[in-house]
Steps between C-alpha positions, in 0.01 A plus 500: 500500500529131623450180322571124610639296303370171658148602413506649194782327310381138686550325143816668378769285644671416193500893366594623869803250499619649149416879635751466813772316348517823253473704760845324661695517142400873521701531814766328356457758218542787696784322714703486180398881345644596871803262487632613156407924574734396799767377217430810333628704774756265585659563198417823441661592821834294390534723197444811672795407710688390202468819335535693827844296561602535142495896516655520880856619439829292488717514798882638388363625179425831315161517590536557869664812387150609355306475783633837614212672309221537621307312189682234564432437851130578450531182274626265762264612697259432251668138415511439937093600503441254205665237691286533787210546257590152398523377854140606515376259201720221712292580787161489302563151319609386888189561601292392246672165494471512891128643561324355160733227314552295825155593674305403172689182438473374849091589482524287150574164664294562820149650253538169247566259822170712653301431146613121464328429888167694385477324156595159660231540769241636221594157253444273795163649593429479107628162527250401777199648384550352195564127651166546709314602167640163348366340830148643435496452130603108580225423758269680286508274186517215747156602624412534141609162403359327811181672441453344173618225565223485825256592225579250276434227753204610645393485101619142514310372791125722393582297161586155694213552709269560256586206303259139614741283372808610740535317771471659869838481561599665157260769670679498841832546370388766245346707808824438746742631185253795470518602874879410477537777218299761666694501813817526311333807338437579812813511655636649193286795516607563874862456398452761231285733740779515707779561265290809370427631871901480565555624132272787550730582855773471313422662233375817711836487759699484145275832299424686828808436764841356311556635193333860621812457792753355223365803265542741797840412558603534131349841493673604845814379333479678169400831688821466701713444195327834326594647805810424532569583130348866612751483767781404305449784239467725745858414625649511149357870504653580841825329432516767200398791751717408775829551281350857372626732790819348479517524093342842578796603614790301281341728257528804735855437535494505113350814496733672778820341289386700205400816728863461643686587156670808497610609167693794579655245782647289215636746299681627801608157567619487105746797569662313799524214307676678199639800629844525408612840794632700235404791369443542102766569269570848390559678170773313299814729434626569151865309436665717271801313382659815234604660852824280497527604148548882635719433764887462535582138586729504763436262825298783726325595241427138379408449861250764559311418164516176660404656844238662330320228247478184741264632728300596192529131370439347818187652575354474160549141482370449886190698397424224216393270780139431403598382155770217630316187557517296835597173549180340675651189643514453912851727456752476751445460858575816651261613201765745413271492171217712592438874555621686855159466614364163436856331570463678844165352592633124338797548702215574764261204480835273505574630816191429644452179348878403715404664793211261536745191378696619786212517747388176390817332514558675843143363655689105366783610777263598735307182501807279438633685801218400730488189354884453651406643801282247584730193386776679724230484782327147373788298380272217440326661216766562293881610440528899557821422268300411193314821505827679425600413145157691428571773678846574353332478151239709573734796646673465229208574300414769720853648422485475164134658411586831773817515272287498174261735699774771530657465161172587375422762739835651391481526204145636556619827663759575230201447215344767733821730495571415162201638397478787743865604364318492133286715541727756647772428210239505216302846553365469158322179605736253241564140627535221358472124629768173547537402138427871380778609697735182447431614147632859569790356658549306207491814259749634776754250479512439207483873394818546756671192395404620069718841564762470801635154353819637541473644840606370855254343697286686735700542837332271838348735736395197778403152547159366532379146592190329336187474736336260301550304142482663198474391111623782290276375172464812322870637336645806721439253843707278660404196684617464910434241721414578848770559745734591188747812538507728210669866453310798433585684214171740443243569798090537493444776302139460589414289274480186737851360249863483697801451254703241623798276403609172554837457316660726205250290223227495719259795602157582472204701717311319810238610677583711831276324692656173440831652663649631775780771423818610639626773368855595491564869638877557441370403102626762263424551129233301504302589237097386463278507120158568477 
C-alpha cells in the first residue's frame, strides 16, 4: 500500500507541520523511557554488588573459619555469580546508553535540523504563491476600476455629443478623454491577463511540483524516523538477549554451588573442628570414705588408703569435664587451652602460617640480594652498602620466625606423645583436660599438703629446665619462666603434670612438655604421690 503525501495531503501544511514535530517529541520520549531503564539497571546493578560485597567474608575474622563447609562455600559461590550477574546489568545499561541513548539523541538534532529545511522551503513557496495571488487580485480590480471608469466617459462624451448647445470642442475633448479611458482599460486588462497566466503557472508549479516535493520529503523523513524507532527497539530487545547466555550461566553457577553441598561433608568437617582426641569417660568409682574408719592409722597404712583413694578422686573429678565451662576468649598463645586434638591442628595452621612469613620474608633477601648485586656491578645506580641495613633486619626476622616455627613444632610432638602416653595410662578411657586436670592437681596438693602438714618435704629426684613460659593460674601450679632451672620432686605419672620445686615455700605441678628433665640416678629415698 502506497500513498503520496504531496498529492493527497496538498492543503495540509499547517496539520503536517504539527504531525512531525510530535512525531520528534516521541523520539525524545522513547530516548528518555531508554535513558532512565538504563538508570534502572545502573542502580540495580550497584546494589547487587552492595549486597554481594556486604555478605563476602571479612579477612582475619571468624567467618573465614566457616567457609570450610561445604554450605558455606556454595554461598560465595553464589555471592561471586551474583556479582558477575550484576556485571551483566552494567553491560546492558552500557549498551543501551551506547547503541540507543547516544544514537537517538544524535538522530534528534540532525531529524528537527532535516524538518526546519523542509518547512522553511514549504513557507517560502506558500509565501510566493501567495504574493503572486496579491499580484493578480491587484491588477484585477485595477482593470475593474479602469473599466468603469472607461465606461463612465464614454457615457460623458454620447451625453456631450448629444447635447446642441455644447460647443465642438466640449465634444472633442469629451471623445479624446473617452478614448484616453479605454486604452487605460485596455492596458489594464492586458496587465491583469498576464498576472493570471503567470498566477495560473505558478499556481500549478506550487499544487503540482513544490509542495508535492516538500510533502515528499516530509514523508521520506517521517518514514525514516519510524524506522529508526523500529530499529532502536529492536536493539533494546537484543541488548536484553545478548546478556542472557552469560546470565544463563551466573545462574548455572548458582545452581552447581547448591549441587556442590555435601551435608554429610560438613558434619565430618564439624568433628574435626570439635574433636577433642580423647576417648569418653568411664564409669565413675565409688569413694568410700568409712574405709579409713576400719583401718589402723599408722603411716603405711595411712599411705596405702592414700595410695588407694587418689587415683579414685583423680579420675572422678577428670571425668566431670563436660560440665566445667571454658573460657572462650583467644586463650594463650600456644593455645595450651584447647583439647589434644584441636590444639594440635592450631599449633598446626600457626606453623604454616610462619613458614610462609618465612618464605616471604626469604623471597625480600632474595630480591634485595640481586638488587646488591647489581649496585656492586653498577656503582652508578646506587650504594650496594645501603642495601645492607635491610638485609640484617630481615635475617633477623628470618631467625626469629624458624625459632617460633620449632617451639611450636615442639611442643606439637609432645601434645602427640602426651596423648599417645594417655591412652596407654588410662585403659578405662578417663582423661581429663588443662584446667580439669590443674583442678585435680589442685585437689592433690592441697589434699597432700591438708594431712602430711607435719611431714618432710618430698625428696628431689632431678632437675629440669623450662622450655617455654608458663603461668601457673589455677592453685596446685607454679609459674616458670623460660630458661628457669627448677628441681624435680614428683615425675609424669601420665597425667601430662611434673611436680616440681623452686625453693622450700615454693612448689607446684608444670606441664612435662614445657620441660626438659634431668634426672638424678645416685637419688635415694625419693619418694613420688599420686
Amino acid at each position: 500500500m502506497s500513498c503520496r503525501w504531496g498529492t493527497e495531503l496538498w492543503d495540509q501544511f499547517d496539520n503536517l507541520e504539527k504531525h512531525t514535530h510530535w512525531g520528534i517529541e516521541f523520539v525524545e520520549k522513547y530516548t528518555k523511557f531508554v535513558k532512565e531503564r538504563s538508570e534502572i539497571e545502573i542502580s540495580y546493578a550497584k546494589q547487587i554488588r552492595n549486597l554481594s560485597k556486604k555478605y563476602q567474608p571479612k579477612k582475619n575474622s571468624r567467618e573465614e573459619d566457616e567457609y570450610k563447609y561445604t554450605s558455606c562455600r556454595a554461598f560465595l559461590m553464589t555471592l561471586n555469580e551474583l556479582n558477575d550477574y550484576a556485571g551483566q546489568h552494567e553491560v546492558m545499561a552500557e549498551d543501551l546508553t551506547t547503541h540507543i541513548i547516544c544514537e537517538l539523541t544524535r538522530y534528534i538534532q540532525e531529524l528537527k535540523a532535516e524538518r526546519k529545511s523542509h518547512f522553511h522551503d514549504g513557507r517560502r513557496a506558500q509565501q510566493h504563491i501567495e504574493n503572486s495571488w496579491k499580484q493578480l487580485e491587484s491588477s484585477k480590480r485595477r482593470f475593474e476600476r479602469d473599466c468603469k471608469e472607461a465606461d463612465r466617459a464614454q457615457q460623458y462624451f454620447n451625453k456631450i455629443d448629444a447635447d446642441i448647445n455644447v460647443t465642438k470642442a466640449d465634444v472633442e475633448k469629451a471623445r479624446q478623454q473617452a478614448q484616453m479611458k479605454h486604452q487605460v482599460a485596455e492596458d489594464s486588462k492586458n496587465e491583469y491577463l498576464t498576472f493570471l497566466q503567470k498566477f495560473n503557472k505558478e499556481q500549478n508549479a506550487h499544487y503540482h511540483t513544490l509542495i508535492p516535493h516538500i510533502f515528499q520529503k516530509l514523508q521520506e523523513m517521517e518514514e525514516k524516523r519510524i524506522e529508526r524507532v523500529g530499529e532502536s527497539m529492536k536493539t533494546y530487545a537484543a541488548v536484553d538477549r545478548k546478556v542472557l547466555p552469560i546470565v544463563g550461566k551466573c545462574l548455572d553457577g548458582m545452581t552447581n554451588a547448591a549441587e556442590s553441598i555435601e551435608p554429610k561433608m560438613d558434619t565430618k568437617h564439624v568433628v574435626e573442628s570439635y574433636k577433642s582426641g580423647f576417648e569418653p569417660p568411664g564409669d565413675v568409682e565409688v569413694e568410700d570414705y568409712s574405709l579409713s574408719m576400719r583401718r589402723t592409722v599408722s603411716e603405711s597404712s595411712y599411705l596405702n588408703s592414700q595410695g588407694e583413694s587418689k587415683p579414685s578422686r583423680s579420675n572422678s573429678r577428670g571425668k566431670l569435664w563436660p560440665f566445667i565451662k571454658r573460657n572462650k576468649g583467644s586463650g594463650p598463645e600456644d593455645c595450651s587451652h584447647l583439647p589434644p586434638e584441636q590444639r594440635r591442628k592450631k599449633l598446626q595452621a600457626k606453623i604454616n602460617d610462619i613458614n610462609k612469613e618465612i618464605q616471604k620474608e626469604m623471597d625480600q633477601r632474595d630480591a634485595l640480594s640481586k638488587m646488591k648485586d647489581v649496585y656492586v656491578k653498577n656503582p652508578h645506580m646506587g650504594d650496594p652498602n645501603s642495601v645492607d641495613p635491610r638485609l640484617e633486619e630481615i635475617g633477623q626476622n628470618i631467625d626469629k620466625l624458624q625459632l617460633d616455627a620449632r617451639k611450636y613444632e615442639v611442643i606439637s610432638m609432645l601434645l602427640v606423645f602426651t596423648v599417645a602416653l594417655l591412652y596407654v595410662v588410662s585403659p578405662d578411657g578417663s582423661y581429663t583436660e588443662d584446667h580439669s586436670t590443674e583442678h585435680h592437681l589442685k585437689s592433690r596438693s592441697t589434699d597432700f599438703d591438708d594431712d602430711f602438714d607435719y611431714e618432710d618435704p618430698l625428696p628431689t629426684i632431678g632437675t629440669c629446665k623450662s622450655l617455654y613460659p608458663f603461668e601457673g593460674q589455677n592453685e596446685g601450679t607454679i609459674s616458670m619462666t623460660e630458661g628457669e632451672l627448677l628441681y624435680v620432686i614428683e615425675e609424669d605419672k601420665g597425667d601430662g603434670w611434673t611436680r616440681v620445686r623452686r625453693n622450700e615455700d615454693e612448689e607446684g605441678y608444670v606441664p612435662t612438655s614445657y620441660i626438659k628433665v634431668f634426672f638424678d640416678t645416685n637419688a635415694k629415698g625419693a619418694m613420688t604421690y599420686i
